[in-house]
OpenMM code with the backbone's topology and positions (N, CA, C; nanometers):
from openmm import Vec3, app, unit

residues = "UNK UNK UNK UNK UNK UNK UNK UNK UNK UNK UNK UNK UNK UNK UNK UNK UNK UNK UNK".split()
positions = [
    Vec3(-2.4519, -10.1056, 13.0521),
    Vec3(-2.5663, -10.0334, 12.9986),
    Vec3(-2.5664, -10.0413, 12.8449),
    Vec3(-2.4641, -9.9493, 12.7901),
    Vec3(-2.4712, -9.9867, 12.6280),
    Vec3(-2.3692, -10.0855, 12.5823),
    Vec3(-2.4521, -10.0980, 12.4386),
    Vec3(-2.3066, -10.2664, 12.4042),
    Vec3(-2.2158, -10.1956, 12.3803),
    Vec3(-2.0716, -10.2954, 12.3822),
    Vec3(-1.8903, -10.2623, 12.3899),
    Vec3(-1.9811, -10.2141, 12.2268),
    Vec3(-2.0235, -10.2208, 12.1224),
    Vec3(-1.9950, -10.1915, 12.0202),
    Vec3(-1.9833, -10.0273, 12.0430),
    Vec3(-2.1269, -9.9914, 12.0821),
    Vec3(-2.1322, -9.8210, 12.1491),
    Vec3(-2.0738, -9.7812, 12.2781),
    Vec3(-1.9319, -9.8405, 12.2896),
    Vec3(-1.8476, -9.8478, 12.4292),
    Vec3(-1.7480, -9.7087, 12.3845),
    Vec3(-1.7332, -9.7253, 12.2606),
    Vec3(-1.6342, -9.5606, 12.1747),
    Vec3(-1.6739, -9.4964, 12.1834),
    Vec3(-1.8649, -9.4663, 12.1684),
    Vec3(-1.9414, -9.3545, 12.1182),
    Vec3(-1.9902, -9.2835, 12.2573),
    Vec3(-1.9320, -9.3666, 12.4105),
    Vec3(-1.9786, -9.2801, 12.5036),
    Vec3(-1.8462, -9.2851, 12.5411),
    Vec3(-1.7094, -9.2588, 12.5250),
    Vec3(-1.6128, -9.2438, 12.5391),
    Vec3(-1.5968, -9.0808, 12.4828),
    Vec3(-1.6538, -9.0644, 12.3916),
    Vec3(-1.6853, -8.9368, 12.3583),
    Vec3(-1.7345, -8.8574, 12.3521),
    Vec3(-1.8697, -8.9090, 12.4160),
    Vec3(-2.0069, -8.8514, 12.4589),
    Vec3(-1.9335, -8.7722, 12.6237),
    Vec3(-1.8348, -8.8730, 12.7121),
    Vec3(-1.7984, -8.8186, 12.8515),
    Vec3(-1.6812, -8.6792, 12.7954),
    Vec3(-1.5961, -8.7403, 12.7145),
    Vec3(-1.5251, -8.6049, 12.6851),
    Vec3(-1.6072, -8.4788, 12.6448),
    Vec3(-1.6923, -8.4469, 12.6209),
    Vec3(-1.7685, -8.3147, 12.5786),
    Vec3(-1.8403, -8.3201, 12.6856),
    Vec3(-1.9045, -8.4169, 12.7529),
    Vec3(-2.0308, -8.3749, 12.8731),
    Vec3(-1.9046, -8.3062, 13.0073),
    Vec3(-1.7730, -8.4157, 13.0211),
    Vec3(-1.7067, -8.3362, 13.0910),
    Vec3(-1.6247, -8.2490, 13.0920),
    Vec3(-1.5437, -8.3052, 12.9791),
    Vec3(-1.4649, -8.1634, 12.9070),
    Vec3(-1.4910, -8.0400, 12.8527),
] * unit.nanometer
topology = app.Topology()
chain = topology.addChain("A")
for resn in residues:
    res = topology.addResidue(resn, chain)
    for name in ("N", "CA", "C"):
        topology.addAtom(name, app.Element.getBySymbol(name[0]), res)
């Protein structure tokens, strides 16, 4: 879905949506 460049920025987007 998003590019590896924004591959970090939903790595952190899942920690707060799930954490």
């Amino acid at each position: 879905m998003l590019s590896p460049k924004r591959t970090r920025f939903r790595k952190q987007h899942r920690g707060r949506m799930k954490g």
